[in-house]
TORKOL-4160 file (C-alpha; in steps of 0.2 Angstrom, whole numbers, padded with zeros to 4 digits, m for minus):
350
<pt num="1" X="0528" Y="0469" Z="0270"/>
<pt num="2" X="0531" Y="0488" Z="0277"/>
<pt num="3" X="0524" Y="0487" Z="0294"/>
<pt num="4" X="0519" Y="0503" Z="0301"/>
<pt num="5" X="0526" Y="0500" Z="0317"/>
<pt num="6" X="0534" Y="0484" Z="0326"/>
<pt num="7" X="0529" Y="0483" Z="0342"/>
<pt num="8" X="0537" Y="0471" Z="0354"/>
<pt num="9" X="0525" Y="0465" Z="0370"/>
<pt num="10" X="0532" Y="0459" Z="0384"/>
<pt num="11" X="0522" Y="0445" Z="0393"/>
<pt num="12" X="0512" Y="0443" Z="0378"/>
<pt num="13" X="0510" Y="0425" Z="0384"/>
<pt num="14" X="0504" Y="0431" Z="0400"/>
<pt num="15" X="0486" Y="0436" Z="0406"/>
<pt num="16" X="0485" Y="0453" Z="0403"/>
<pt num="17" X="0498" Y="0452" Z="0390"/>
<pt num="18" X="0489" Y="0441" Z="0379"/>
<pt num="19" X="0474" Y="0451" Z="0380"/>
<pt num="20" X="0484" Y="0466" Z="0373"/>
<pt num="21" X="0492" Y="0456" Z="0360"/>
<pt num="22" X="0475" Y="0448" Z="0353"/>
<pt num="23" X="0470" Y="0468" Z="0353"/>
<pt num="24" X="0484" Y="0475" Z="0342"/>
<pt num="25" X="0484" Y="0461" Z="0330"/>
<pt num="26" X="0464" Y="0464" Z="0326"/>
<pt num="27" X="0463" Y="0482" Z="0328"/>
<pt num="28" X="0479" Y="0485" Z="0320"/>
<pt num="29" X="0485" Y="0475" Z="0305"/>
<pt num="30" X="0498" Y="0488" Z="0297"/>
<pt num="31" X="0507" Y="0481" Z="0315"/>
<pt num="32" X="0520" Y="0468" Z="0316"/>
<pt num="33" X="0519" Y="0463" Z="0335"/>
<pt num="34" X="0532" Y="0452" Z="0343"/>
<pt num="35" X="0527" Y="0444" Z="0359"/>
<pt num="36" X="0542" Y="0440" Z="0369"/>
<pt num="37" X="0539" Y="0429" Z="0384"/>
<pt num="38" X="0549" Y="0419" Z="0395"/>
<pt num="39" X="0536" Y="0407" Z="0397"/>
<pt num="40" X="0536" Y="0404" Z="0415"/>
<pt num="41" X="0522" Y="0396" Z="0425"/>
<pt num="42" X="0509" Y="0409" Z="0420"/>
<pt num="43" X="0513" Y="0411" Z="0402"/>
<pt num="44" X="0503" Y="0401" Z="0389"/>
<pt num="45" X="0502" Y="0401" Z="0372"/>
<pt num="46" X="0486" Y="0393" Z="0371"/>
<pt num="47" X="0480" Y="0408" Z="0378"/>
<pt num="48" X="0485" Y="0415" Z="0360"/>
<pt num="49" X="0480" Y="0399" Z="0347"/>
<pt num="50" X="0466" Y="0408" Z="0341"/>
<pt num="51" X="0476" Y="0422" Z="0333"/>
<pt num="52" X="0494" Y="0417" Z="0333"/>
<pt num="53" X="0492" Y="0410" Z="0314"/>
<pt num="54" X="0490" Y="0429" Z="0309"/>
<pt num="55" X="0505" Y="0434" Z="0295"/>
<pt num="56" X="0507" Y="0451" Z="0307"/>
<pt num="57" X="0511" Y="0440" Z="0325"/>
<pt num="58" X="0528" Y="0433" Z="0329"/>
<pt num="59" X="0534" Y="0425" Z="0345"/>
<pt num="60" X="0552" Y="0426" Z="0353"/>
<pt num="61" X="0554" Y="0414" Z="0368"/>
<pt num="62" X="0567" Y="0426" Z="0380"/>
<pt num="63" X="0570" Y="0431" Z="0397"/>
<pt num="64" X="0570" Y="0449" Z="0399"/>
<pt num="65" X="0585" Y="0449" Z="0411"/>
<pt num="66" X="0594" Y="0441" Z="0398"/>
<pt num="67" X="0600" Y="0460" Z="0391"/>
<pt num="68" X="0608" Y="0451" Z="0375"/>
<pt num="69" X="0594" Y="0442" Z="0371"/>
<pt num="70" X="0585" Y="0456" Z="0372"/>
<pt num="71" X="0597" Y="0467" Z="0362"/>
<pt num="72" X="0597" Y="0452" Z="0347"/>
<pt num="73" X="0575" Y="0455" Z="0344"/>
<pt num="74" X="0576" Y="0473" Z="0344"/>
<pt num="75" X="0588" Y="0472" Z="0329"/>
<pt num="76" X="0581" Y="0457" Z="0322"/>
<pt num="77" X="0563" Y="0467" Z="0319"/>
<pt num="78" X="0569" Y="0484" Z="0322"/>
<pt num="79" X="0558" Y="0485" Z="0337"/>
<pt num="80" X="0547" Y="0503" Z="0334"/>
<pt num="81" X="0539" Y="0505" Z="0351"/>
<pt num="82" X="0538" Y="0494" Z="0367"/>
<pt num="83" X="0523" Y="0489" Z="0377"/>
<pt num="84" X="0530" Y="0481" Z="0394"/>
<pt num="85" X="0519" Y="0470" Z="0403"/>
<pt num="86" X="0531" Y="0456" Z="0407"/>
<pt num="87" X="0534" Y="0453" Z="0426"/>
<pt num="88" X="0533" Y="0443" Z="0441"/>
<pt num="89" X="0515" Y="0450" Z="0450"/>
<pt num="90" X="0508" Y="0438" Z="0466"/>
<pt num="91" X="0513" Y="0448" Z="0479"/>
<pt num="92" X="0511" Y="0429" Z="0488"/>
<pt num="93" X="0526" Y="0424" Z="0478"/>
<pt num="94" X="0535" Y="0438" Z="0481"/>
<pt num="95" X="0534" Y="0438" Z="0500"/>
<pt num="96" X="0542" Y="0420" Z="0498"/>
<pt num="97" X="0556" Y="0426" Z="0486"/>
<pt num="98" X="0558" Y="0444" Z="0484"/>
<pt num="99" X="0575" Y="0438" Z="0476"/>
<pt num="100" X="0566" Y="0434" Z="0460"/>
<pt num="101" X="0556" Y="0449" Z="0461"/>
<pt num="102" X="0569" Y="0461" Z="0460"/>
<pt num="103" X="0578" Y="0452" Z="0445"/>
<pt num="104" X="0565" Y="0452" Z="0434"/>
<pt num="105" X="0554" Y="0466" Z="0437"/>
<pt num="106" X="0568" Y="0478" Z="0442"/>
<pt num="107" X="0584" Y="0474" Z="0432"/>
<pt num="108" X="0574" Y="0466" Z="0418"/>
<pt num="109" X="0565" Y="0482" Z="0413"/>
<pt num="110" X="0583" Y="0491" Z="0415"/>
<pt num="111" X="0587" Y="0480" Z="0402"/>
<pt num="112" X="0572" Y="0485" Z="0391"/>
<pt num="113" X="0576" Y="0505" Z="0392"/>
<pt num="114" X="0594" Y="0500" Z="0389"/>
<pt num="115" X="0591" Y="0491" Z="0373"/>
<pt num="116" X="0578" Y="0505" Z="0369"/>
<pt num="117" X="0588" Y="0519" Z="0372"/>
<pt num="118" X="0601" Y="0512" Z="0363"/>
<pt num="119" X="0590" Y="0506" Z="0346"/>
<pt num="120" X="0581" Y="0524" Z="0347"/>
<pt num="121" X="0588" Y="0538" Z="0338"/>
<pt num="122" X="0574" Y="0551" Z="0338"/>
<pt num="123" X="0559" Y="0553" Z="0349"/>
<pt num="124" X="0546" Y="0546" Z="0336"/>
<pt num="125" X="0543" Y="0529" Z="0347"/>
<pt num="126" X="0535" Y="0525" Z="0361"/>
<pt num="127" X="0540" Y="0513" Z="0378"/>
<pt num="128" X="0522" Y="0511" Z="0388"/>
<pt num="129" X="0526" Y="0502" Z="0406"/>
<pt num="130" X="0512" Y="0495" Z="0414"/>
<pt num="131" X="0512" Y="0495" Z="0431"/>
<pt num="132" X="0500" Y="0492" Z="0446"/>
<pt num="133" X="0492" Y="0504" Z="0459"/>
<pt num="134" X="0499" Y="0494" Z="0473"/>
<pt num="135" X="0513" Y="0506" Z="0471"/>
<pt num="136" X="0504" Y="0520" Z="0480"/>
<pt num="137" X="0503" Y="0509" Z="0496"/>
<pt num="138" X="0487" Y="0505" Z="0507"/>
<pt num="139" X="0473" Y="0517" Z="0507"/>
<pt num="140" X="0461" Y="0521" Z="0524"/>
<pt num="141" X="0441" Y="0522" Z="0521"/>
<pt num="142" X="0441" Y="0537" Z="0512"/>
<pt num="143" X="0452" Y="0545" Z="0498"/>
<pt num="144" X="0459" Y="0537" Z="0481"/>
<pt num="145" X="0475" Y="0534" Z="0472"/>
<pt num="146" X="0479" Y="0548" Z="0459"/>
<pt num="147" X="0494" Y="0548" Z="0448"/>
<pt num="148" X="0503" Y="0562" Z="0460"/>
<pt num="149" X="0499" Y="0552" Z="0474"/>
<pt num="150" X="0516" Y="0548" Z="0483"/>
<pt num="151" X="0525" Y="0530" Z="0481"/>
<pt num="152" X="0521" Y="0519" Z="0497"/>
<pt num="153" X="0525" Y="0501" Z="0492"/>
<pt num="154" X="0520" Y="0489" Z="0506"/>
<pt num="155" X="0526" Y="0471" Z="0497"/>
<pt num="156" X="0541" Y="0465" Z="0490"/>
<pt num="157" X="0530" Y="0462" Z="0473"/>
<pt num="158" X="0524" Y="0483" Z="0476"/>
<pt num="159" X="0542" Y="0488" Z="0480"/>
<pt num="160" X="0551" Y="0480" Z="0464"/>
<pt num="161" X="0537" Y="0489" Z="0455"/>
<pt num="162" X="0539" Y="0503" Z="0461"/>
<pt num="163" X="0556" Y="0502" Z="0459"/>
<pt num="164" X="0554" Y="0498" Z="0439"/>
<pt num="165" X="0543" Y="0514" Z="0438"/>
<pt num="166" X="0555" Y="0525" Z="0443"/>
<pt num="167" X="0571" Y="0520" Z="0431"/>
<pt num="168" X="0556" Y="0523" Z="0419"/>
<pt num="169" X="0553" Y="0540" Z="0423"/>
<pt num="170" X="0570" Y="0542" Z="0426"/>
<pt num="171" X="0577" Y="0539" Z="0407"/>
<pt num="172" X="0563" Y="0549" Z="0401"/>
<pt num="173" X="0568" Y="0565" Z="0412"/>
<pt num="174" X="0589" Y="0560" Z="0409"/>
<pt num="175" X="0589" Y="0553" Z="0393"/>
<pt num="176" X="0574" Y="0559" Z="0384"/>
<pt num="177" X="0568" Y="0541" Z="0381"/>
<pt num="178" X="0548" Y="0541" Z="0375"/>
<pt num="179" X="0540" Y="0534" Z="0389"/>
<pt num="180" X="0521" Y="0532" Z="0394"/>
<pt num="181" X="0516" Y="0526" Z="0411"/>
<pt num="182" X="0500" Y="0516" Z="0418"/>
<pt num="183" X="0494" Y="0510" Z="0435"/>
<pt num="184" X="0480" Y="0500" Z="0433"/>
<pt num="185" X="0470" Y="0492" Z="0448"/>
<pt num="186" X="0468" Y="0472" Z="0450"/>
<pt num="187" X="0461" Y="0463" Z="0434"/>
<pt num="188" X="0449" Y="0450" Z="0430"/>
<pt num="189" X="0442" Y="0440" Z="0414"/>
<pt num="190" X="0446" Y="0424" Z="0405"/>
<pt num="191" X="0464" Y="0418" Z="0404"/>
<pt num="192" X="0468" Y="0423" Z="0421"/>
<pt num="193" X="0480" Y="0409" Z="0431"/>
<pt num="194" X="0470" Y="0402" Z="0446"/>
<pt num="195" X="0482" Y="0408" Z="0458"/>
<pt num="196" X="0471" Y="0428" Z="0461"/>
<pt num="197" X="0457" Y="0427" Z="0470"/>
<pt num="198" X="0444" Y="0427" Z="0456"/>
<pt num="199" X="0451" Y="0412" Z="0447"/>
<pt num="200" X="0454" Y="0403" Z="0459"/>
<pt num="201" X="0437" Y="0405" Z="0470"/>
<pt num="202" X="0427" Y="0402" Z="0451"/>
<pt num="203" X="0440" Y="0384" Z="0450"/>
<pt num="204" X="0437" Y="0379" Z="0469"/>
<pt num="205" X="0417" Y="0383" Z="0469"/>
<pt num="206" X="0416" Y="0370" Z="0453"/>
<pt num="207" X="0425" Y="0360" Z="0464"/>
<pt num="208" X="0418" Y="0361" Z="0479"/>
<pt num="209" X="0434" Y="0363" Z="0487"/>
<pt num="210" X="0437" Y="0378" Z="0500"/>
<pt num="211" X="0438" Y="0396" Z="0497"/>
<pt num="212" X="0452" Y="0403" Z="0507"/>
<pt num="213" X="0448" Y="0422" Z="0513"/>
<pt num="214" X="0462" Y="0433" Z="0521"/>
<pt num="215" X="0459" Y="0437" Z="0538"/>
<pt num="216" X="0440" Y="0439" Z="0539"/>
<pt num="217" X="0439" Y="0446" Z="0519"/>
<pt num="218" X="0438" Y="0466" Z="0522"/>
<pt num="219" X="0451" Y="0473" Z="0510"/>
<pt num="220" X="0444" Y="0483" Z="0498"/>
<pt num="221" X="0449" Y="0481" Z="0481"/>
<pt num="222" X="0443" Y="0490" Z="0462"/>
<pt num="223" X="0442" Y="0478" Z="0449"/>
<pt num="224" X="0448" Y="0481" Z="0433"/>
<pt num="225" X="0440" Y="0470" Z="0418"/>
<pt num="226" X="0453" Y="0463" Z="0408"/>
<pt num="227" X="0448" Y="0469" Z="0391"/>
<pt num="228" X="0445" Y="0487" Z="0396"/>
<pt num="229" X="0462" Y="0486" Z="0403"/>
<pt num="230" X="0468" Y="0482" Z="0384"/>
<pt num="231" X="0458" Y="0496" Z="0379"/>
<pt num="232" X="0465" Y="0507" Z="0389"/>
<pt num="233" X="0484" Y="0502" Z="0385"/>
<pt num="234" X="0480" Y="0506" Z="0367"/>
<pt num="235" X="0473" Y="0522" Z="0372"/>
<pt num="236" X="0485" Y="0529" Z="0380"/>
<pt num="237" X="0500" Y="0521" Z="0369"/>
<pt num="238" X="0491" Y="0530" Z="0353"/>
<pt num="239" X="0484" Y="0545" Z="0362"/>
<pt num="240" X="0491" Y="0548" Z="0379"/>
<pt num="241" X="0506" Y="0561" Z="0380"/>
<pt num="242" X="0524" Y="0558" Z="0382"/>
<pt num="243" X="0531" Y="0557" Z="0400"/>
<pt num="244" X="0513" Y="0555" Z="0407"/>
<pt num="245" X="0508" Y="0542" Z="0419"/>
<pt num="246" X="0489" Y="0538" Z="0417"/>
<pt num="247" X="0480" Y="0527" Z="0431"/>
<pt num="248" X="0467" Y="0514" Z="0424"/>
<pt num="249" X="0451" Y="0508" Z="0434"/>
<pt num="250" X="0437" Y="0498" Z="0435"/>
<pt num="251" X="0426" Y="0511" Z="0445"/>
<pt num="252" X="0420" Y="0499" Z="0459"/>
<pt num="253" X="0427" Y="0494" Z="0477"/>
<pt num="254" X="0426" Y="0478" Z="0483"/>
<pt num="255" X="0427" Y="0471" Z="0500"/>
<pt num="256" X="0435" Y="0450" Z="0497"/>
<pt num="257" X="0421" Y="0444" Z="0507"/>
<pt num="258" X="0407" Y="0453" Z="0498"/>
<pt num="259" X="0416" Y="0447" Z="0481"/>
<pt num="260" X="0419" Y="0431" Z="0485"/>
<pt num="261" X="0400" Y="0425" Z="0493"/>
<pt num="262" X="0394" Y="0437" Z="0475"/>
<pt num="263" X="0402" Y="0424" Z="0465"/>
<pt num="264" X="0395" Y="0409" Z="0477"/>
<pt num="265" X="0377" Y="0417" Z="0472"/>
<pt num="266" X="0383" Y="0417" Z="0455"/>
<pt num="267" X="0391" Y="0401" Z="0452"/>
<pt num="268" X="0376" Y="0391" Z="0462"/>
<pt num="269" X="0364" Y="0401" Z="0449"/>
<pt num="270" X="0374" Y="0395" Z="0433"/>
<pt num="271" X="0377" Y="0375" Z="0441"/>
<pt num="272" X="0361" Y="0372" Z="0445"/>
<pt num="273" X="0365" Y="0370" Z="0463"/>
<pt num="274" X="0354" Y="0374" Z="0478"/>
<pt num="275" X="0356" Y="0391" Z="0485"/>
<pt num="276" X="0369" Y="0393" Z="0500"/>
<pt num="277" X="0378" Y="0376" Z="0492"/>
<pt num="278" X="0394" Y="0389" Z="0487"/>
<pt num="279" X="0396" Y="0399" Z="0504"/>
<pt num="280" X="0395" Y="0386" Z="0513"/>
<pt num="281" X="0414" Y="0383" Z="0506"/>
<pt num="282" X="0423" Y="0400" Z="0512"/>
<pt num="283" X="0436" Y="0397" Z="0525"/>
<pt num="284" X="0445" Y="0411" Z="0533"/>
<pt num="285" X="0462" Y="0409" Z="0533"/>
<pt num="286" X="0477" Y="0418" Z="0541"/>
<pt num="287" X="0482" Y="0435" Z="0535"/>
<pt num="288" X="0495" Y="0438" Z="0519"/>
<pt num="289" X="0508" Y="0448" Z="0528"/>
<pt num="290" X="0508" Y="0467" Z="0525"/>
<pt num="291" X="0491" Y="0465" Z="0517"/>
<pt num="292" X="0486" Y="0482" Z="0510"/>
<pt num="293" X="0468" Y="0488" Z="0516"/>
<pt num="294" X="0462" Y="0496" Z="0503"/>
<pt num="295" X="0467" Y="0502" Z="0485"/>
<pt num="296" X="0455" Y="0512" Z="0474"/>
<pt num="297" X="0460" Y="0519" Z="0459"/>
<pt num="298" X="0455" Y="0540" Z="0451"/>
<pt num="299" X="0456" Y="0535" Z="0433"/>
<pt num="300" X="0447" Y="0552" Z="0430"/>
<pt num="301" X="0463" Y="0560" Z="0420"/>
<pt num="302" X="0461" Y="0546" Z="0407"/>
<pt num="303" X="0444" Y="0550" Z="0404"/>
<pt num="304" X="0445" Y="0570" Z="0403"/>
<pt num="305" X="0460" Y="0569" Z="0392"/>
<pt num="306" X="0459" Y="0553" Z="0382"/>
<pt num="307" X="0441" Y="0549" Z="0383"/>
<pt num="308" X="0440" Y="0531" Z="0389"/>
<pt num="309" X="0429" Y="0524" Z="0403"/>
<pt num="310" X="0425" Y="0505" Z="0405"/>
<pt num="311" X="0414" Y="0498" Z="0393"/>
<pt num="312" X="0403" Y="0488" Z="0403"/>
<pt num="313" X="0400" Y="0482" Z="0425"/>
<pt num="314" X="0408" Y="0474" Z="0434"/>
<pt num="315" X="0391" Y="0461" Z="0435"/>
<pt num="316" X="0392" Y="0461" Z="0418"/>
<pt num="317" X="0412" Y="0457" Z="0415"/>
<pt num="318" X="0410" Y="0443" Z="0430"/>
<pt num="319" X="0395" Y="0434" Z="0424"/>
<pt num="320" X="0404" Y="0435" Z="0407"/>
<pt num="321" X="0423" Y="0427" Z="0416"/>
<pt num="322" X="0410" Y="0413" Z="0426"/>
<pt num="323" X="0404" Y="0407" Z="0408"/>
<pt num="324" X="0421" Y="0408" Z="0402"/>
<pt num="325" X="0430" Y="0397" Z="0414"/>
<pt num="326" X="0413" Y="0387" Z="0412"/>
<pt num="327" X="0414" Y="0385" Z="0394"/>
<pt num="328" X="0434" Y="0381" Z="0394"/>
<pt num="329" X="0437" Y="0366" Z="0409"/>
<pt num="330" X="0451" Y="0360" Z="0398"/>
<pt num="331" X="0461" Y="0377" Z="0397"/>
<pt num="332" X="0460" Y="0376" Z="0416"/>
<pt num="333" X="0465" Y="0358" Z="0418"/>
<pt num="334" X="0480" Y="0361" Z="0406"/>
<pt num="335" X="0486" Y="0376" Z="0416"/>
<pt num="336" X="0482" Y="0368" Z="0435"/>
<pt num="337" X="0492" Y="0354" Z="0427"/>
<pt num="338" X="0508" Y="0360" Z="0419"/>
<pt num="339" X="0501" Y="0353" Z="0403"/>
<pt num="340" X="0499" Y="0369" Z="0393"/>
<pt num="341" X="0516" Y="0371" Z="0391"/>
<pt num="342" X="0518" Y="0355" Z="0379"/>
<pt num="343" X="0511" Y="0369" Z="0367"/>
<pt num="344" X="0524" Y="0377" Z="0365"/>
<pt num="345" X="0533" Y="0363" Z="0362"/>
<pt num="346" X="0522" Y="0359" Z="0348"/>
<pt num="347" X="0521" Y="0376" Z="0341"/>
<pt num="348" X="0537" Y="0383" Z="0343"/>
<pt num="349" X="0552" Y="0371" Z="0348"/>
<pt num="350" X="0566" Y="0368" Z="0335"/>
């Protein structure tokens, strides 16, 4: 078959990634998307089962610091148009080895607008990085991030980041490279490794083991629902205009403490259990190291000129990522466990 375009994801195996994917092979079948994924701890295929039969999908287990690699997919599909998702992102991790931060998310997107530039001969393409609001730094009380807001990266995970976005910007001003740029806030939904907060409070309610809370819980954070974040990535890699950076928002502030003794009401409500049984779990623990205040995200230039919005609250995407993790015990054990990755194994190992 002809596809239309060929699409490589990168990260497609990952949280947000394989949201994105599952998007693009339903909405747009004319697509050949290739997921390209290392596979690392928070990369699952499983994550994918339910759509990775479909004849427009295929799956290239690479390391995108591995530039030859790399090179070897785009001429093997004749890669159309890049949507880059993969990199390392708990700012925990990072703070414990920046090292590995730097490599990936920093030299293995160089690699990506090498190959790019390189396989690219006119300007009909299009190379979407997706990057983070953590960028922009540590907001006071009042104010929030817009796209001109000056770079502040506080984190060795924000600085890598920040670094990735600029070489981005930089090969569309230098070499004319297609790009398109988004900073979306912190996401939630199903699928999400139980290392973030929400994951990981929803596993250790069930559990009724303790709820670790930064310092005494008052960063402040806008929560992004996952699938409106996929929503938005097609958005703007079909609509948005080249050399544009668009920053993508769930519309509502958090403080950590507030979230986490909301989900204590909410998970007692869905167990059965008697009310207070939850919050009786939170323990306040000492706080992450250059731990940003607050982040809050202005997605109002994605709405005036590309017309998107989420779709539903954040009570209504939170209920629905509680009956998810609910419903699916066994995704959770496999990925608490290591065992997921006998999938690929399964699906994919010659």
């Amino acid at each position: 078959m002809n596809y239309e375009k060929k699409i490589l994801i990168t990260g497609g195996a990952g949280f947000i990634g394989s949201h994105v994917v599952r998007r693009f092979l339903r909405h747009y079948p004319s697509y050949l998307i290739v997921n390209l994924d290392k596979l690392t701890y928070a990369g699952n295929l499983k994550n994918l089962e339910d759509v990775d039969q479909l004849p427009n999908y295929r799956f290239e287990k690479v390391d995108i610091c591995q530039k030859e690699s790399l090179q070897h997919v785009f001429e093997k599909y004749e890669i159309t148009d890049v949507i880059h998702l993969a990199a390392e992102s708990h700012v925990d991790r990072s703070i414990e080895g920046p090292m590995e931060f730097a490599q990936t998310n920093v030299i293995g997107t160089l690699n990506l607008l090498e190959c790019a530039r390189k396989s690219w001969k006119d300007a009909n393409h299009v190379f979407h990085h997706v990057s983070t609001d953590e960028v922009y730094g540590s907001l006071g009380s009042e104010g929030l991030f817009k796209e001109t807001t000056a770079y502040d990266p506080r984190s060795p995970y924000s600085a890598s980041k920040a670094a990735s976005d600029h070489f981005v910007n930089a090969y569309f001003h230098t070499y004319g490279l297609p790009i398109k740029m988004s900073n979306c806030s912190n996401n939630y939904g199903s699928h999400h490794f139980p290392e973030k907060l929400i994951p990981l409070m929803i596993h250790n309610i069930q559990t009724l083991k303790p709820l670790p809370v930064y310092g005494k819980g008052e960063n402040i954070r806008d929560w992004l629902w996952v699938e409106d974040h996929a929503s938005a990535i097609d958005t703007i890699f079909h609509k948005g205009t080249v050399g544009e950076s668009y920053n993508v928002g769930g519309l509502n502030e958090w403080k950590n403490i507030d979230l986490v003794k909301y989900l204590c009401r909410l998970m007692d409500q869905k167990l059965n259990r008697e009310s207070g049984t939850s919050e009786k779990l939170i323990t306040f623990v000492k706080d992450r190291a250059g731990h940003d205040a607050r982040y809050a995200i202005d997605a109002s230039k994605l709405a005036a000129e590309l017309g998107w919005k989420p779709s539903i609250t954040f009570e209504e995407g939170l209920s629905k990522t509680v009956d998810w993790y609910l419903a699916n015990e066994n995704w959770l054990k496999d990925v608490t466990s290591g065992a997921y990755q006998s999938y690929y194994q399964k699906m994919y190992h010659h």
